[in-house]
C-alpha positions as CSV (number, residue, x, y, z in Angstrom):
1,X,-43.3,126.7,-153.0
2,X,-43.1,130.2,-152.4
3,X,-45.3,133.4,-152.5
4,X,-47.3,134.8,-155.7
5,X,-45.1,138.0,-155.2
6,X,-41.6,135.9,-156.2
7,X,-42.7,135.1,-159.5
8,X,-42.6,131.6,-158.3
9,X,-45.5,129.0,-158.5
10,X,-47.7,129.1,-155.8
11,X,-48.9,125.7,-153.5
12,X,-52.2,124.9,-155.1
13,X,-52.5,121.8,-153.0
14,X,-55.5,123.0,-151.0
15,X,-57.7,124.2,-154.7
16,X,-57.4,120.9,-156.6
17,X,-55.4,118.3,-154.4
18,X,-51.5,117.1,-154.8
19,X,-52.2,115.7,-157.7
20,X,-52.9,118.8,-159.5
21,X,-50.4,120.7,-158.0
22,X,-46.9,118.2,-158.9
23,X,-49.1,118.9,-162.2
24,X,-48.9,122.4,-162.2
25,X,-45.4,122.2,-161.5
26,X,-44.1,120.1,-163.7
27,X,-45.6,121.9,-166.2
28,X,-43.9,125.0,-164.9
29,X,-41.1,123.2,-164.8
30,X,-41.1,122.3,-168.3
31,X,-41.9,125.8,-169.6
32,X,-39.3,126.7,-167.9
33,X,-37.0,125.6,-169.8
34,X,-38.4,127.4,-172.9
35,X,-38.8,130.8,-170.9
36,X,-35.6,133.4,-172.4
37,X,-35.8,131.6,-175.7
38,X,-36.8,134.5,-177.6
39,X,-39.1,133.4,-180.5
40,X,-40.9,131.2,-177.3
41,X,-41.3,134.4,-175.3
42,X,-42.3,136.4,-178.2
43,X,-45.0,134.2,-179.5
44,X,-46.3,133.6,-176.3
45,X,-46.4,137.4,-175.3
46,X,-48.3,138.1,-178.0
47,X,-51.0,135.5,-178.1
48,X,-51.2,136.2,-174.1
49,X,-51.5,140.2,-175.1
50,X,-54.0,139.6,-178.2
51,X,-55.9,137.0,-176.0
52,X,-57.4,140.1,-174.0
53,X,-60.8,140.8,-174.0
54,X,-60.4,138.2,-176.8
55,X,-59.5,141.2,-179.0
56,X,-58.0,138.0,-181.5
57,X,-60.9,136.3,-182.1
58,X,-63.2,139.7,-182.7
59,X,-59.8,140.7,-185.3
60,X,-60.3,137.1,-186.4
61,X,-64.4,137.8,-186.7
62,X,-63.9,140.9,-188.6
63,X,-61.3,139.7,-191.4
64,X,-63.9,137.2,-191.8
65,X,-67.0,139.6,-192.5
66,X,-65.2,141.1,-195.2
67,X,-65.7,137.8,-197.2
68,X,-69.4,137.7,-197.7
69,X,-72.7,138.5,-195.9
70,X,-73.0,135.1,-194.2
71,X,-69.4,135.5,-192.2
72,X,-70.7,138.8,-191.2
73,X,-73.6,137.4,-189.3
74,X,-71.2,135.0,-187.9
75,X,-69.1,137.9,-186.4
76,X,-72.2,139.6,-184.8
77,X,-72.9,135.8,-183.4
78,X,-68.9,135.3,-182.5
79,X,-68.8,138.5,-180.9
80,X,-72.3,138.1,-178.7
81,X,-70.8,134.4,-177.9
82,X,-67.6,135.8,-176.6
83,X,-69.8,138.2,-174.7
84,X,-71.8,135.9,-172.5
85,X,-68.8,133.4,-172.4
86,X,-66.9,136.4,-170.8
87,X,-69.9,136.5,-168.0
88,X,-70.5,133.5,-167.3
89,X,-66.4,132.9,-166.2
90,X,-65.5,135.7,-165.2
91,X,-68.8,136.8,-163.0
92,X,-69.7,133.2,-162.3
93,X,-67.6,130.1,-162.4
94,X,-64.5,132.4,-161.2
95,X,-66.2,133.6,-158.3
96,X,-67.3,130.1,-156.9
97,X,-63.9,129.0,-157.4
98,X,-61.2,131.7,-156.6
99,X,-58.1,130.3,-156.8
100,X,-54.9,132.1,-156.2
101,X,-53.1,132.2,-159.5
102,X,-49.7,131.7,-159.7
103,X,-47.9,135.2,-159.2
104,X,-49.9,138.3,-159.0
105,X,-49.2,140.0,-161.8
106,X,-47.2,137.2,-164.0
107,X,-43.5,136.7,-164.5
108,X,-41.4,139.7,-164.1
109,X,-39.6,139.1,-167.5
110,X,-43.0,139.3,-169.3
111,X,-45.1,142.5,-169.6
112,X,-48.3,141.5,-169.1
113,X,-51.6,143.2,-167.9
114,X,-52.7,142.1,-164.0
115,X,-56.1,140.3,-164.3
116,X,-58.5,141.0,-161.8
117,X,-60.1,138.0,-161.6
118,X,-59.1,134.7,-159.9
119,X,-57.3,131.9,-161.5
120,X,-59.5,129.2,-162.1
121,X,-60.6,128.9,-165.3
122,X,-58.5,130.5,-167.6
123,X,-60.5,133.2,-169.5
124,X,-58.4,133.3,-172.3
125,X,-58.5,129.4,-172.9
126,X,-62.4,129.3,-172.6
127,X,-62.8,132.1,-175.1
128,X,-60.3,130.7,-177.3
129,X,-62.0,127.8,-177.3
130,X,-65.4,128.8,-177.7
131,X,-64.1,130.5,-180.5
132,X,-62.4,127.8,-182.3
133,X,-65.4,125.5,-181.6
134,X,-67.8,128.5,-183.5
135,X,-65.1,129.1,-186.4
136,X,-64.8,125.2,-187.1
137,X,-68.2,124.9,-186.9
138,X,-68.7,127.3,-189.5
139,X,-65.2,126.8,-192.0
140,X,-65.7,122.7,-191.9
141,X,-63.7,120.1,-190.0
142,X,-60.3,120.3,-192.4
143,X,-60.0,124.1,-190.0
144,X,-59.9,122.5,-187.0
145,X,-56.1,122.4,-186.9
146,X,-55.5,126.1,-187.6
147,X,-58.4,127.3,-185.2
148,X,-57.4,124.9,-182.4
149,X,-53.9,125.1,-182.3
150,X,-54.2,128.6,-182.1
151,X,-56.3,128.2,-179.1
152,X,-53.9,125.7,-177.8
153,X,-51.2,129.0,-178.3
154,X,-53.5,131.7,-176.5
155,X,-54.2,129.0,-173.5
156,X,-51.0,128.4,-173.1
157,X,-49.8,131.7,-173.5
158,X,-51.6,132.3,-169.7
159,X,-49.4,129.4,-167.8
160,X,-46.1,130.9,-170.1
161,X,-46.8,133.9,-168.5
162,X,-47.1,132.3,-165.0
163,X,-50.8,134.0,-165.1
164,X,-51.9,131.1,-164.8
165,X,-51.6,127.4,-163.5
166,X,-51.7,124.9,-166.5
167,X,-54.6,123.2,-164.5
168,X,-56.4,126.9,-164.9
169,X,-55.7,126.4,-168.5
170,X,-57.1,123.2,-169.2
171,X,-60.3,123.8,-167.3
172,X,-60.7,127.1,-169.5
173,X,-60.5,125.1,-172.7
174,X,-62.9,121.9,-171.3
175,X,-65.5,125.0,-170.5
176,X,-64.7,126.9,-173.6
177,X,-65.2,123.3,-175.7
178,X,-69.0,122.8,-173.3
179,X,-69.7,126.8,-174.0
180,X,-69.1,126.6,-177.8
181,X,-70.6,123.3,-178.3
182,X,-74.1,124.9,-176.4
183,X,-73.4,128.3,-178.4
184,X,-73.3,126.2,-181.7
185,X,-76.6,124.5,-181.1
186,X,-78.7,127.3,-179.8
187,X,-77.0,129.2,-182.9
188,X,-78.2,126.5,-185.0
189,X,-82.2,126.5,-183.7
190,X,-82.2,130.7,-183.8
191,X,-80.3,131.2,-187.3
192,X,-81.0,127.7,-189.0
């Protein structure tokens, strides 16, 4: 595999093992071959840009406050929840793990902003999913679908992009999932 520079996936053998890596490649490999379509790259674009600084789930938040004065608590609590998910992976789990991600500043047929951080976990999976974890939480079970997949969109969006390893992906949304489970029961015991 060659340098992050190329735009070409980068040997993650010594992060995660071999295992992980012909993982990550394969699933390059396989988004590859929906890279060019252009509703694919559109859709992902977009959930990749709208992912940032999960500016989606804080739209998401707000369209919701307008409802009644319950879902406008909830936004203060989604928004403060996104907050501390945002430190805790990108000041802490990022830093004990930095892993190289993919290219530097994702494929050169996407626009797409250079992170700053390292690869591993994907910030925009973990937010996502904490977010999806609060909104189902709060909407009932028969949301999960609409919340989730559009989680499963925004995470993906990252390894589209080549941001991100699919690996870096999957960890996000197993931390966002633990995050948003912890942020629903402490919710719970503070607001009742």
């Amino acid at each position: 595999m060659s340098s992050p520079e190329s735009g070409q996936t980068v040997n993650t053998d010594q992060h995660f093992g071999a295992t992980v890596a012909r993982l990550d490649q394969w699933a390059d490999d396989q988004l590859e071959k929906l890279r060019g379509n252009p509703i694919a790259d559109a859709l992902f674009t977009t959930a990749s840009h709208v992912g940032d600084f999960s500016v989606l789930w804080h739209i998401i938040g707000i369209a919701r406050s307008v409802t009644n004065q319950q879902r406008a608590r909830q936004t203060l609590v989604l928004s403060s929840v996104l907050g501390v998910e945002s430190l805790i992976v990108n000041q802490g789990v990022k830093r004990l793990f930095r892993r190289v991600r993919p290219t530097v500043a994702g494929d050169d047929r996407f626009d797409v902003r250079q992170p700053s951080t390292s690869s591993f976990p994907s910030g925009h999976a973990s937010s996502a999913f904490t977010a999806a974890t609060l909104l189902v939480a709060w909407d009932g079970r028969r949301t999960a679908p609409m919340w989730f997949g559009l989680a499963c969109i925004v995470g993906l969006s990252r390894a589209y992009v080549r941001i991100h390893h699919v690996s870096d992906v999957v960890g996000g949304a197993l931390l966002g999932l633990t995050l948003g489970a912890i942020a629903k029961r402490v919710v719970r015991k503070i607001l009742g």
